[in-house]
N, C-alpha and C positions, 0 to 999 in steps of 0.2 A: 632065784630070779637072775638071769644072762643082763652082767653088764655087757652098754655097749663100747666098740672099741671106738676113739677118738685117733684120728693120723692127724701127727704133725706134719702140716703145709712146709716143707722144704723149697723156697722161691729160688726157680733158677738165677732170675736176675730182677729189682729194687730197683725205680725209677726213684734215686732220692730228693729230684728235685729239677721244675720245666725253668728253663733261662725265658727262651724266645720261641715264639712260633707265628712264623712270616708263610703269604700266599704272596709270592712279586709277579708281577706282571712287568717285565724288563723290558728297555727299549733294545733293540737290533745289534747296537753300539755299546751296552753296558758293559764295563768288568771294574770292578773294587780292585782296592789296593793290596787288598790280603789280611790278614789277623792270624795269632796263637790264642789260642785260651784253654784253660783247666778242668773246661768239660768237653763231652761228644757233641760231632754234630751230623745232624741226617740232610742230604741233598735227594729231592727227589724232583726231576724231571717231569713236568703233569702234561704239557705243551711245547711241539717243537722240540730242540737239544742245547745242551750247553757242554760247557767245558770247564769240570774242575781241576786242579792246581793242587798237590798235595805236595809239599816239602820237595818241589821243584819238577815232581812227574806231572801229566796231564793226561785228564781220564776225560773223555767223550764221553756223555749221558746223552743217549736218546731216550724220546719219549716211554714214557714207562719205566725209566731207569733209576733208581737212587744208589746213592755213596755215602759211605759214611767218616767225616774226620773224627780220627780220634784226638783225644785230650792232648795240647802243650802240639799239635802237629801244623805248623805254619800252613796256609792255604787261602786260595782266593778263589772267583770264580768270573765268568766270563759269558758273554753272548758270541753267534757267531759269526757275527757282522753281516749276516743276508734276512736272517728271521726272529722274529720278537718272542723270546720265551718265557712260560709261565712253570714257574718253581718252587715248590713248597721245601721251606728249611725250618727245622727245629732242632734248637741245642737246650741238652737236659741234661743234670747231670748221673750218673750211674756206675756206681764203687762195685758192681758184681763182676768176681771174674770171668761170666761166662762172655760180658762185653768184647773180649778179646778176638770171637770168636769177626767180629764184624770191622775187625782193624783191616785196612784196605781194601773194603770188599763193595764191588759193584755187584748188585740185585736187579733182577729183571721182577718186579711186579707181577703178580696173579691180579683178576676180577677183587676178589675178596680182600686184597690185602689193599689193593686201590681204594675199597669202601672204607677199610681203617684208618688209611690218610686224611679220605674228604670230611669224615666225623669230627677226626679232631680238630679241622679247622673250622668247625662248624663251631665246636665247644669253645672254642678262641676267641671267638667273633662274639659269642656271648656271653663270657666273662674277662675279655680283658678289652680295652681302648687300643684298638691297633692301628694306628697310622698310615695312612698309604703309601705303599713301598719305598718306607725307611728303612732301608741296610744300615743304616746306622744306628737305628735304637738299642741301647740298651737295658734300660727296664720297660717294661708294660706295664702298664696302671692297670689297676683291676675296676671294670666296671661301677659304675654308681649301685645298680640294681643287675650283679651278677647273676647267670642262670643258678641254680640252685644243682650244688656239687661241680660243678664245672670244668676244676683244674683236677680234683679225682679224677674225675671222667676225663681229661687229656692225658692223666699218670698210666691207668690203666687201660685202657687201649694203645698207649704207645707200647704198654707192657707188653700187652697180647700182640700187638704187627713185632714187635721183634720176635717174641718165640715163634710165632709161623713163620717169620722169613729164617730163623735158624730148621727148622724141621721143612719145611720147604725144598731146601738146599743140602740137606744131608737125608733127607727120605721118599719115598715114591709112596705118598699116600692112595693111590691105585681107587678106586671106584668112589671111596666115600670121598676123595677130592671132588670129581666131577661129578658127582650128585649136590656137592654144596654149591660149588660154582652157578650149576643151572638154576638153583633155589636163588640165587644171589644177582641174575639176570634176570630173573622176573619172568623165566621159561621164554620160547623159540619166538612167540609172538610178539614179545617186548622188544628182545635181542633185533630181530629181522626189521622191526619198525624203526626202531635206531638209529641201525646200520643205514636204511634208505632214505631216513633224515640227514643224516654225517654226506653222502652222498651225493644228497642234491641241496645243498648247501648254500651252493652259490646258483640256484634255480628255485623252481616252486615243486610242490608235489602237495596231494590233496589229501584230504582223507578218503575218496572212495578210491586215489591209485594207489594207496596203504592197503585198504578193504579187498580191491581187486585184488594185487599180490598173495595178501595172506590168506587170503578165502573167509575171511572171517567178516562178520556185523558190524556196524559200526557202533553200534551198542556196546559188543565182548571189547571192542578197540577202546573203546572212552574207560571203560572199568576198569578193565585189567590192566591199564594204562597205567593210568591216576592211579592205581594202587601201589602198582610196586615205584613208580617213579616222584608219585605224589605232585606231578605237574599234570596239565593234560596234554594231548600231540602236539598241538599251536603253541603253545607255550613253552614248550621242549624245543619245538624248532628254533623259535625267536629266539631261545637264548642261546642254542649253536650260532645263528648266525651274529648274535652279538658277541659271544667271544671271537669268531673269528674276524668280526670289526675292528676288535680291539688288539689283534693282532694285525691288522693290516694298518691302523692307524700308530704304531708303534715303529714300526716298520719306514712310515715316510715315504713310501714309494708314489703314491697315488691320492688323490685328493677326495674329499669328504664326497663329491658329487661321483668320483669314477668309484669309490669303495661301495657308496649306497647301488649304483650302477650293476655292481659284477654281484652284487648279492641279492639281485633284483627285489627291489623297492621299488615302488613306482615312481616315486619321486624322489628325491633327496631332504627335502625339507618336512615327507612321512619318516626317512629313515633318520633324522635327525633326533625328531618328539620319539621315536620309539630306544633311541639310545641312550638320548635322557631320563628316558623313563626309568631303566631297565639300570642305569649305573648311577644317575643324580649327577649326571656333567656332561654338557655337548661334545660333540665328537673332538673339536676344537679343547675345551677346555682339557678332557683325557689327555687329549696329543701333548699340551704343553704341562700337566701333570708329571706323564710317564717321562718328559727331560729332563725331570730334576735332580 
């Protein structure tokens, strides 16, 4: 009888342990005072750019961008005084030497490695109490009635976006990359519908000027939609246009009546009930949130 062979699992690198994991939504004006600490930390740029501060250099993140500080390395971080960004940071700690590989290193983001961001902040949100945008916390309370595995599932996925951003950056995975990618866009239809939501943003668009463009039903449009995005098109748009409310009202240039205005609402006091909706705080309240 053929035994079978058993391989020992060799882990390139051991999430031994998540500190913090922050989604900010920054005013225009923000920058912290700066911190050391005795674990890693990842800065990833989701919205707009910011400017990190490493032991006295200063690294520009544009959007799509993440950095990483490492352990004991002084640094702060910064808005850029014209536009309101949104930045996801997570410090965890990790004794593998392969982490070295990510000591001063700016990354430019793939499709896929952006979905392993937004999961774990998903997995955040429901297993720990996270406060809105305190830069100062530092424990998270763990949920009353956490999701079930939750901080596993932020260990192991922050496992996996680090080895792709190392194999990313040292390999040209050639075909089977953009084969995943397109699996991961939810193919040309999703992609193209997006893109002409992002678009007209601060205007309206329909579903039959979706239908027209892509030549497709609006049947194939609602399903294939809903599927791979799990919203449907109306609902996708509204909340483009709420985040970018919520960048305009961060911002302070422009008042609740001209922001509802450029993002055509018909009235302001529609686009008010729909920002409540959508965040659980008038546009007003947000505004005097994001100054504190």
């Amino acid at each position: 009888m053929k035994k079978y062979f058993k391989h020992k699992i060799n882990n390139l690198l051991i999430i031994n342990g998540i500190v913090t994991v922050h989604y900010f939504e920054f005013d225009k004006n923000y920058r912290n005072e700066g911190e050391s600490h005795d674990f890693w930390e990842l800065v990833y740029c989701d919205k707009q750019d910011v400017f990190c501060y490493a032991d006295g250099k200063q690294i520009h993140l544009k959007e799509g961008q993440a950095f990483f500080h490492k352990p004991n390395e002084f640094h702060s971080l910064s808005a850029n005084g014209k536009t309101a960004p949104n930045v996801f940071i997570i410090s965890f700690v990790c004794h593998s030497e392969a982490m070295r590989f990510f000591e001063g290193k700016k990354i430019t983001l793939s499709d896929l490695q952006k979905k392993y961001i937004y999961t774990i902040i998903d997995e955040a949100k429901r297993s720990f109490n996270i406060p809105f945008s305190d830069p100062e916390l530092k424990k998270m309370e763990i949920l009353s009635s956490p999701i079930l595995g939750g901080v596993q599932m932020i260990k192991n996925y922050l496992e996996i976006l680090l080895i792709n951003l190392m194999r990313s950056t040292t390999e040209n995975d050639g075909e089977n990359s953009l084969f995943v990618n397109t699996i991961e866009l939810g193919g040309q239809l999703v992609k193209k519908t997006v893109e002409m939501l992002k678009d007209n943003v601060y205007g309206r668009v329909s579903i039959q000027d979706i239908c027209n463009s892509t030549i497709y039903s609006r049947a194939y449009l609602f399903k294939k939609f809903k599927k791979t995005t799990g919203k449907t098109v109306m609902e996708y748009f509204i909340n483009l246009k709420m985040t970018e409310a919520k960048r305009l009202i961060r911002e302070r240039e422009l008042s609740v009546k001209e922001i509802a205005d450029k993002l055509a609402f018909d009235t302001p006091n529609y686009f008010s009930k729909t920002f409540k909706k959508k965040t659980g705080m008038t546009p007003l309240q947000y505004r005097k949130r994001s100054s504190l």
